[in-house]
GUDRENBA-12667 format. One record per atom (N, C-alpha, C, O, CB): residue in one letter; x, y, z. Coordinates in pm, whole numbers, plus 50000, padded with zeros to 5 digits. Glycine has a CB too. Example, Ala and Ser with C-alpha at 12.3 -4.5 7.8 and 13.67 -1.06 7.14 Angstrom:
A513194943150780A512304955050780A513204967050780A514244966850846A511314955350905S512854977550708S513674989450714S512905000350787S513415011450804S514084994050572
END
This chain:
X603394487877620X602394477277624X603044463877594X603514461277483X601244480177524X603054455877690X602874443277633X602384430477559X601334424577586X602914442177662X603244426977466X602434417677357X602634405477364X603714401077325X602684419877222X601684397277415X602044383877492X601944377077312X601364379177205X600594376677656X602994367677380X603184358677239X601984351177241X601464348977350X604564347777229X601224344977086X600044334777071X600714321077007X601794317676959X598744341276964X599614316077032X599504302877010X599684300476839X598764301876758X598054298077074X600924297076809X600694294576593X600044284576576X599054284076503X602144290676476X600524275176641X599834263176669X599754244776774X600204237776865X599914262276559X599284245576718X598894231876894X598894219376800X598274216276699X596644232877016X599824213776875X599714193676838X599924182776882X600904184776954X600274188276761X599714173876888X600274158976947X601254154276970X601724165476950X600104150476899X602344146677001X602904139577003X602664131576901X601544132476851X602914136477096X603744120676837X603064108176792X603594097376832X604594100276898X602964106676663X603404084076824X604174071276908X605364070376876X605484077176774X603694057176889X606134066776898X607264062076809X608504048176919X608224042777027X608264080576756X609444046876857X610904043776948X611954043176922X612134043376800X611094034477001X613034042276996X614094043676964X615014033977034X614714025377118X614314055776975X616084036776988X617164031977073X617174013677051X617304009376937X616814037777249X617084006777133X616563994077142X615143991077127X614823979477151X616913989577251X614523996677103X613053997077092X612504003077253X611573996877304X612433979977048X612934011877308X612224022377393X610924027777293X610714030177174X613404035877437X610194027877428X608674034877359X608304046477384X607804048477495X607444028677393X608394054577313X608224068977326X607684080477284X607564078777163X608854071677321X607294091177311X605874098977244X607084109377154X608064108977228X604424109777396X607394117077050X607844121276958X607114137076938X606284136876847X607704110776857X607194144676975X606664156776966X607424163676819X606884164576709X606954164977116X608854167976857X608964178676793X610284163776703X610834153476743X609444197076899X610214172176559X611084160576483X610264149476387X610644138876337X611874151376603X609164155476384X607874147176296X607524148476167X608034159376141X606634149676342X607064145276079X606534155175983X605294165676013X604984175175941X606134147275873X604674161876133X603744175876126X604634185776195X604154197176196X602134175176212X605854184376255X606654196576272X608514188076306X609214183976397X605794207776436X608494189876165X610304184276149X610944192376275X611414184976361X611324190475966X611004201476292X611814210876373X611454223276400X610834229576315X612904212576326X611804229576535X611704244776563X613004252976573X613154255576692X610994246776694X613854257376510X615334264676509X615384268276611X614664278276616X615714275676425X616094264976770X617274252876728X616784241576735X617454231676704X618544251276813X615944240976762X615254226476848X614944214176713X614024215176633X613274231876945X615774204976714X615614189776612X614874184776656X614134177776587X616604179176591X614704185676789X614224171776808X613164172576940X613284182877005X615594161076836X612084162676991X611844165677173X610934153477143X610014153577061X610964184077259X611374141377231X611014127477259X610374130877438X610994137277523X612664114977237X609234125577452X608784120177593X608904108077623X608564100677531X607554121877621X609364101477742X609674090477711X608014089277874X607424098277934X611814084877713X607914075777880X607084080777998X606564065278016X605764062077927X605774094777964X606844054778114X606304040678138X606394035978259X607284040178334X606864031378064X605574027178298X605464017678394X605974001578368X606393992778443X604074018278424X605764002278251X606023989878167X607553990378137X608103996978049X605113989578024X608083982678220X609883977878188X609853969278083X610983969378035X610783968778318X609173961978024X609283959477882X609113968477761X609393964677648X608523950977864X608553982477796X608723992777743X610694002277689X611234006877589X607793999077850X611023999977851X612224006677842X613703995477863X614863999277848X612094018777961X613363984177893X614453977477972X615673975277829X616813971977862X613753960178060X615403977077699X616093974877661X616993988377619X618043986377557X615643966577596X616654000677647X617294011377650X618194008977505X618274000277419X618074013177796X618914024177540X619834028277421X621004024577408X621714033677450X620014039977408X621704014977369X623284007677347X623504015977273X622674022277207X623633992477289X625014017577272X626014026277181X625524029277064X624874022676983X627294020177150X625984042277068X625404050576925X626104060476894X626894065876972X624024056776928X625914063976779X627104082176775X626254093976740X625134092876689X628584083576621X626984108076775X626034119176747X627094125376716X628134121676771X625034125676852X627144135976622X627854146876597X627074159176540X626044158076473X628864142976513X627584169276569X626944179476514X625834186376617X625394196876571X626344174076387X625424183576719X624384194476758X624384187876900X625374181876941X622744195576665X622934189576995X623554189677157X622054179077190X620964179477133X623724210877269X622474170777293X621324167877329X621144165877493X622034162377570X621004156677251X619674169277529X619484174577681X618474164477739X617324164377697X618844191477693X618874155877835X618274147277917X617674154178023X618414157578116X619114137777961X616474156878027X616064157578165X614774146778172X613804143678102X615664173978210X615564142078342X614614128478419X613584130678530X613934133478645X615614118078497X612344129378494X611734129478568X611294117078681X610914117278798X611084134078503X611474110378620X611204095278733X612314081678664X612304078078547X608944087878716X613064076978757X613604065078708X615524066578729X616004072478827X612964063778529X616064062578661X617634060378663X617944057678513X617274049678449X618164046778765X618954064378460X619154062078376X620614063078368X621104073478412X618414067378311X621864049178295X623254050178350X623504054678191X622824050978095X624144034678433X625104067078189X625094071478050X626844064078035X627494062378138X624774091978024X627364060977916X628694059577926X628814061177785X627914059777701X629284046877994X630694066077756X630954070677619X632344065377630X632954060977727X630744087477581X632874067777433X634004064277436X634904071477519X635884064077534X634334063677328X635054081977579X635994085877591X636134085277772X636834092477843X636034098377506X635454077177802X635504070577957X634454077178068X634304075678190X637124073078022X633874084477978X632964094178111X631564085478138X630954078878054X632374113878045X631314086878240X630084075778291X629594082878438X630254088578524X630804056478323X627794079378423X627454084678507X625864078878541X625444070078466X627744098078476X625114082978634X623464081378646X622714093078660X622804103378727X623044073478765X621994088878582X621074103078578X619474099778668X618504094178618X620674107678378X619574105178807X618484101978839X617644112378885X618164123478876X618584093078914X616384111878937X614564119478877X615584132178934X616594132479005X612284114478991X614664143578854X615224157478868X616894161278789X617174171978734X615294159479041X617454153878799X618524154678659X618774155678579X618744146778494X618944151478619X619244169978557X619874169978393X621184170878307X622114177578352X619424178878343X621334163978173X622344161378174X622324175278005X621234177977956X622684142278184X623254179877963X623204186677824X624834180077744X626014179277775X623144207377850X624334178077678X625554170377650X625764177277471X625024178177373X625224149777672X627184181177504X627114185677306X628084176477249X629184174177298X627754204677245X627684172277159X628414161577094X629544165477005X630494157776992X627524153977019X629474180076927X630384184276883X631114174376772X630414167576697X631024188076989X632004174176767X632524166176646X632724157576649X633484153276562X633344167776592X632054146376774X631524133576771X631794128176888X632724132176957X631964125576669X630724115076933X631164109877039X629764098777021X628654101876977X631434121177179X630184085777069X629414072877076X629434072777244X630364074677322X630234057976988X627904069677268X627224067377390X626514059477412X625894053477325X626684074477426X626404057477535X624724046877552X624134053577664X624724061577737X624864026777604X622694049277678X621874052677796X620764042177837X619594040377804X621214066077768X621534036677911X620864026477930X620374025078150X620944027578256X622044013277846X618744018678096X618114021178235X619084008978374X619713998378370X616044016178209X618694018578473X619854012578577X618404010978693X618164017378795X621604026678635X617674000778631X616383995678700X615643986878647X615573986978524X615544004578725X614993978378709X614173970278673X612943970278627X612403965678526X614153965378736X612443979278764X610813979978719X610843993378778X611744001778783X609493967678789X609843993278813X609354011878826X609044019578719X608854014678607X610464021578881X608974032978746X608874042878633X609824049578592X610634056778649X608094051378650X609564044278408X610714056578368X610264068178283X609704065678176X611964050378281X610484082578328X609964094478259X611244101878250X612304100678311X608734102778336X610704112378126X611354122078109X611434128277962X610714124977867X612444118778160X612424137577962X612254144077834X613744142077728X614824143677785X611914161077873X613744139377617X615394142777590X615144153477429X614594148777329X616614123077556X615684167877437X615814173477329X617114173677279X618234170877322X615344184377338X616644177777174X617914177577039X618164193577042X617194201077029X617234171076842X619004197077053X619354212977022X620474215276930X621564210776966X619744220977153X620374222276803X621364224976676X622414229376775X622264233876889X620864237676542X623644226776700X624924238276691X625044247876611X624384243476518X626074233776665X625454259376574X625974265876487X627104264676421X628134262576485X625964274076519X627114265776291X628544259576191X629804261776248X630714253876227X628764266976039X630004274976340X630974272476418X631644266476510X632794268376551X631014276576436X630714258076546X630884248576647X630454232676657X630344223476738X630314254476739X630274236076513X629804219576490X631154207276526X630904195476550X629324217676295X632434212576523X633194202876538X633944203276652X634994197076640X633864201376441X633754209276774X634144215076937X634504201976972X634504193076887X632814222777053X634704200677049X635184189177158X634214186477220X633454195377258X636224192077259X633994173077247X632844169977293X632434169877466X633034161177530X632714157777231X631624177377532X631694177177660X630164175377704X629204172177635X632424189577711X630264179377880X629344175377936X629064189077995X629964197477990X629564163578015X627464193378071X627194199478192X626434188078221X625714181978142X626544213978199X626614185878332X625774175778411X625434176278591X626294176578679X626564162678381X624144176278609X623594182478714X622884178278786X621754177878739X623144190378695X623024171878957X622104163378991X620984175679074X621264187079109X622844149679087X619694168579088X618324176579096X618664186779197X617784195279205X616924167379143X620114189479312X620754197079419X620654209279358X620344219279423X622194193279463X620984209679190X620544219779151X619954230379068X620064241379015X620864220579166X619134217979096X617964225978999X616504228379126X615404224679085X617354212378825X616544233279243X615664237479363X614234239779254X614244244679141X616364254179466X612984234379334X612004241479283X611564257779349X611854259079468X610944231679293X611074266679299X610964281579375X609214282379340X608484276979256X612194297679285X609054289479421X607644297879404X608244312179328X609224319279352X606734301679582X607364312679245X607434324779117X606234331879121X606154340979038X607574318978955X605304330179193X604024334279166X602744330479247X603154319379281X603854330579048X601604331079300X600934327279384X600274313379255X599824313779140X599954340979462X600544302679354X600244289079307X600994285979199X600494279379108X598904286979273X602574291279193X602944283879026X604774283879079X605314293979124X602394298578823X605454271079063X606384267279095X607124261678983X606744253178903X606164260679188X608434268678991X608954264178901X610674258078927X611414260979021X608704274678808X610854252678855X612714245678797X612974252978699X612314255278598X612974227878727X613994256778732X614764268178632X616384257178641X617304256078722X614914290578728X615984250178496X617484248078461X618264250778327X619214244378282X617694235378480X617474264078263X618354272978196X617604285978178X616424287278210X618834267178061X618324294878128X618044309778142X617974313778296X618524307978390X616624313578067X617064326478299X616394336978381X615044338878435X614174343278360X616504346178322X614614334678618X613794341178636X614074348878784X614644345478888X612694333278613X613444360078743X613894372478841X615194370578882X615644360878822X613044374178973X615794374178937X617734371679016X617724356679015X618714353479080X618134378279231X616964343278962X617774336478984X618354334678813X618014340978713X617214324779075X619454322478831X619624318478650X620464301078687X621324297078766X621184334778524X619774296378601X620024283878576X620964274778543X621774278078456X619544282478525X621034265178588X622894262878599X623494260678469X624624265378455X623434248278691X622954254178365X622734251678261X623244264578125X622634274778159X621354248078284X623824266878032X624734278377973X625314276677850X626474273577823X625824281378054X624444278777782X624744277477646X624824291177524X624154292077422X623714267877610X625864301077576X625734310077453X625314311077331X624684320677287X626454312677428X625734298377253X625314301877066X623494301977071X622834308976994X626054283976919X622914293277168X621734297077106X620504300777255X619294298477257X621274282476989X621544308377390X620904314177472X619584309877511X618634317577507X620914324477437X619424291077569X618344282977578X617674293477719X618264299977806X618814264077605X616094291177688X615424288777872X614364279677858X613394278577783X614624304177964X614984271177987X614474257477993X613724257578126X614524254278213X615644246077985X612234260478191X611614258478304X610314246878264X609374245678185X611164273578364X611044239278387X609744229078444X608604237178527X608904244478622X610394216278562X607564235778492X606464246378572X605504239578602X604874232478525X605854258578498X605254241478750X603614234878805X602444247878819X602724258978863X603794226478997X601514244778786X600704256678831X599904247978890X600054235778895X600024267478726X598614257678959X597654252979034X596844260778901X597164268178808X597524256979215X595234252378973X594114258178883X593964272178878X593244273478977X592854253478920X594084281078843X593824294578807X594754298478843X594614308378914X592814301478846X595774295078827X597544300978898X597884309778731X597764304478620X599304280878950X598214320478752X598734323878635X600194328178629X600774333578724X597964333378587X600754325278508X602554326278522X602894335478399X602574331578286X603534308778502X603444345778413X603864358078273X605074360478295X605484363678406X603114374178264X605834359178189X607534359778211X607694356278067X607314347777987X608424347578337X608864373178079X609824377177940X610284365577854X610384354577908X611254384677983X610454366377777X611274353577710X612124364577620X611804376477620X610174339377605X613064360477557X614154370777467X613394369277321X613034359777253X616134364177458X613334386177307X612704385077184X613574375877007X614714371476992X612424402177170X612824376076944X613084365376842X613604351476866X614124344676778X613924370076761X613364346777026X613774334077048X612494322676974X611294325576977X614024332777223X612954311376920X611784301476938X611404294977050X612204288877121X611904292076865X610364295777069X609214291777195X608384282377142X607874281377031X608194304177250X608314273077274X607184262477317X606764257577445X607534253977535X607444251777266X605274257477452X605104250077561X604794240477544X604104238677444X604484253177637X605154227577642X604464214077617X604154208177742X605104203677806X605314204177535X602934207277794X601944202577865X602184188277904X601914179677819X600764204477794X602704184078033X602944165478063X601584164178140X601194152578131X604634159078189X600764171578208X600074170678324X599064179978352X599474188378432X600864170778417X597814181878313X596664188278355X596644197578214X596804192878101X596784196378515X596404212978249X596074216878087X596534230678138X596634230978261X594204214978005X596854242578073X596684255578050X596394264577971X596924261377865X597204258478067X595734276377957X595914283477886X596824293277852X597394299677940X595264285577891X597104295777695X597744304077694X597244315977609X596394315377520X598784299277671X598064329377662X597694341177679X596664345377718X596244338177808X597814345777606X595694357777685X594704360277816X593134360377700X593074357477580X595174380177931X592224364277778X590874370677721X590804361077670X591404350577696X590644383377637X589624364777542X589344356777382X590304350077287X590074342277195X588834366477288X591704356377342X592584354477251X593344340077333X594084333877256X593514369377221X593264334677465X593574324477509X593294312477443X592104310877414X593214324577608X594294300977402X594284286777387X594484280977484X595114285277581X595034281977310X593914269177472X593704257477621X594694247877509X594524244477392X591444248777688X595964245077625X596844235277565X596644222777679X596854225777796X598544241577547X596154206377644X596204200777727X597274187977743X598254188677668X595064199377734X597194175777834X598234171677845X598884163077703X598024159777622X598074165077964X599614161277686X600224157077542X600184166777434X600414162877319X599524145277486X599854181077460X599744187577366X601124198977334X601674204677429X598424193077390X601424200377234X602624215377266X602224226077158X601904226077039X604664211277234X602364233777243X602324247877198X603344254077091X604534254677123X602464255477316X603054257676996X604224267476937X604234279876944X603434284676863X604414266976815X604914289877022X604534298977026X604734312576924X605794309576870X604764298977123X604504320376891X604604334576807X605654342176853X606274337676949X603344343876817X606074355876792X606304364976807X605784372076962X604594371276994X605944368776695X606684378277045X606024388077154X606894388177241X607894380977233X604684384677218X606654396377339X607164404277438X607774388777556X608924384977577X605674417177503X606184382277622X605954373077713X605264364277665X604824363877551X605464376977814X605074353277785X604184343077766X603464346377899X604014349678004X604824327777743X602074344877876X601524343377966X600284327777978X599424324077898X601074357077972X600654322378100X600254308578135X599114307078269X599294311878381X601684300678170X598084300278230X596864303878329X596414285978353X595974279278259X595334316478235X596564281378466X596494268278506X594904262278521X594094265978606X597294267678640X594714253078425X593144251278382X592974235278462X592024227478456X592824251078170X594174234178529X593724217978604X594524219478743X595564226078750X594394200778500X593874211778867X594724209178945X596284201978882X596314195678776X593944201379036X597454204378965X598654195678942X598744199978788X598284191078716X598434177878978X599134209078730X599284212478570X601104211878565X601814216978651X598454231678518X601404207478494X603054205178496X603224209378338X602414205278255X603694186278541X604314217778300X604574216578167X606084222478164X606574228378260X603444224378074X606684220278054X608104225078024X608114236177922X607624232477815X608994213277971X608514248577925X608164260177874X609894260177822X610724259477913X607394272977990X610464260877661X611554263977633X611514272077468X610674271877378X612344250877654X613074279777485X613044285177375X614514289677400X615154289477505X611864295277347X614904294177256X615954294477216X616194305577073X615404310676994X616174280477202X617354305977086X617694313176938X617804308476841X618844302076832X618654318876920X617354308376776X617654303376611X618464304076575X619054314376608X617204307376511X619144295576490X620304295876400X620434302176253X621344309276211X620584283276387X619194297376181X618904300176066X620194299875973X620874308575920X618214312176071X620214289275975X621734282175867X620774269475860X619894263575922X623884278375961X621664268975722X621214254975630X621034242275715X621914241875801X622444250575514X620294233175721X620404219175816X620664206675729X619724202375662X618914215975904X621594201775725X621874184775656X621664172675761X622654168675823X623674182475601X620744168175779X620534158975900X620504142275840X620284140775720X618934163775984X620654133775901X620544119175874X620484111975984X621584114676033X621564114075798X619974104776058X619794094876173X620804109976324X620414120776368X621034072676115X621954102676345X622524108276474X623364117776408X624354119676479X623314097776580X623414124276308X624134131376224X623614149876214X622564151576152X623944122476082X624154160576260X623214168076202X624284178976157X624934184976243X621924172476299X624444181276022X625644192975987X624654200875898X623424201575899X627304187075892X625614206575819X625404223375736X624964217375604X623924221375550X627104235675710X625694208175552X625974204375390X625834186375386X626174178275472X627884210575333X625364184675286X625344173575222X626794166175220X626954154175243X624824176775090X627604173375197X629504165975196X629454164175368X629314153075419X631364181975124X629594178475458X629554168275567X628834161175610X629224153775700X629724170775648X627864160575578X627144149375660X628054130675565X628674122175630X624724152875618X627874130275455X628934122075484X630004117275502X630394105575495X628944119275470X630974135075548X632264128275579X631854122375746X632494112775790X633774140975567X630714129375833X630484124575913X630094104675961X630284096776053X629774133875916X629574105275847X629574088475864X630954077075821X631234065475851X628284083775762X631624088575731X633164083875687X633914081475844X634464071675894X634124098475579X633734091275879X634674094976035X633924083876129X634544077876216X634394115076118X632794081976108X632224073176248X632974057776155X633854051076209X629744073376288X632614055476056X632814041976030X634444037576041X634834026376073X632204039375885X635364050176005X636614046776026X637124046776177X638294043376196X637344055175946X636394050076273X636584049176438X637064061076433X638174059976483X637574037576520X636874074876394X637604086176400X636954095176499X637404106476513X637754092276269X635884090976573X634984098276646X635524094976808X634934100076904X633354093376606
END
């Protein structure tokens, strides 16, 4: 029998910004939910208003854990110390692990239009907190949308669905990352690895999750945390329903975090700011 995972609980976004003063909705990384193991962090960014984004993110440093750009509408140009530079445009994703350090910027490569998208924070494990810092980076060629189901389409750019798998590959904490459209009464059920942490978060129309009496209606701006279980099962309560369904393994090791900083212990975290201030990154 299958035991579809439930709903622990449902919440907002809240406003926030970053970077240069980008304006942006703040889901996961709040105090009503600091974090989901691995997950630090999950910013929406989402405007029409170029006085919203035009001043983007100038140089900054990260060490210690990974962070994942995916663009839904707009251009966004990335560059680092160590010469790598690129654009990230709609359908693109970039995963970038920062490892034992690296200063970046991301800054918009547009004027006006729309800029959307998502960027999460994903932990490292103590073993790998100090790796070399690299890239996967992927333009939308491949990340294809597929039909999975009658009325429900999805982007698979990490993990497993049916024979396909996602270009995207991260062993220590075995991410799956799908963009999903459903139609109104489209329903979508698919494995997730047990003891992974799960969420859904809703950009566009509403769904429910799991089935009968026991179903929650998650709507747009809302995310899901999900439980313990087998699957998720997802039932499309609006025309055009879009949401990003991810989860991961936990780490369950100690977290020392501070601004772009995220280690094990209190000492590293500030030999980490020792190392950024002496240019050692």
């Amino acid at each position: 029998m299958t035991l579809l995972r439930p709903v622990l609980r449902k919440l907002r976004g809240m406003p926030a910004s970053d970077g240069a003063g980008v304006k942006l909705r703040r889901v996961i990384g709040t105090p009503q939910l600091p974090d989901l193991d691995p997950f630090l962090m999950l910013d929406e960014f989402g405007t029409d208003r170029p006085e919203d984004y035009l001043a983007g993110f100038p140089s900054h440093p990260h060490r210690g854990f990974e962070t994942v750009t995916y663009m839904l509408d707009g251009r966004m140009r990335h560059k680092d110390n160590r010469g790598n530079e690129g654009v990230l445009v709609p359908g693109a994703v970039q995963w970038m692990t920062a490892g034992r350090g690296i200063v970046h910027s991301e800054m918009p490569e547009q004027e006006e239009g729309r800029m959307r998208g998502f960027q999460l924070w994903v932990n490292l494990p103590a073993a790998e907190k100090m790796t070399a810092p690299r890239y996967q980076e992927y333009g939308p060629d491949r990340f294809p949308e597929v039909d999975v189901a009658p009325g429900v389409r999805a982007k698979l750019i990490a993990g497993r669905l049916g024979d396909r798998e996602g270009a995207i590959r991260q062993p220590a904490t075995d991410p799956n990352y799908f963009d999903l459209g459903l139609d109104e009464g489209a329903v979508f059920t698919h494995a997730l690895p047990a003891g992974h942490s799960a969420f859904a978060y809703v950009y566009e129309g509403a769904v429910a999750v799991g089935e009968g009496a026991d179903a929650v209606s998650v709507s747009a701006g809302e995310l899901a945390v999900l439980g313990p279980g087998d699957a998720v099962r997802l039932t499309g309560r609006a025309a055009g329903t879009r949401l990003i369904l991810v989860a991961g393994r936990p780490l369950r090791e100690p977290v020392a975090r501070y601004g772009p900083f995220v280690m094990n212990t209190q000492a590293e975290l500030r030999q980490a700011f020792e190392d950024f201030q002496a240019g050692r990154f």
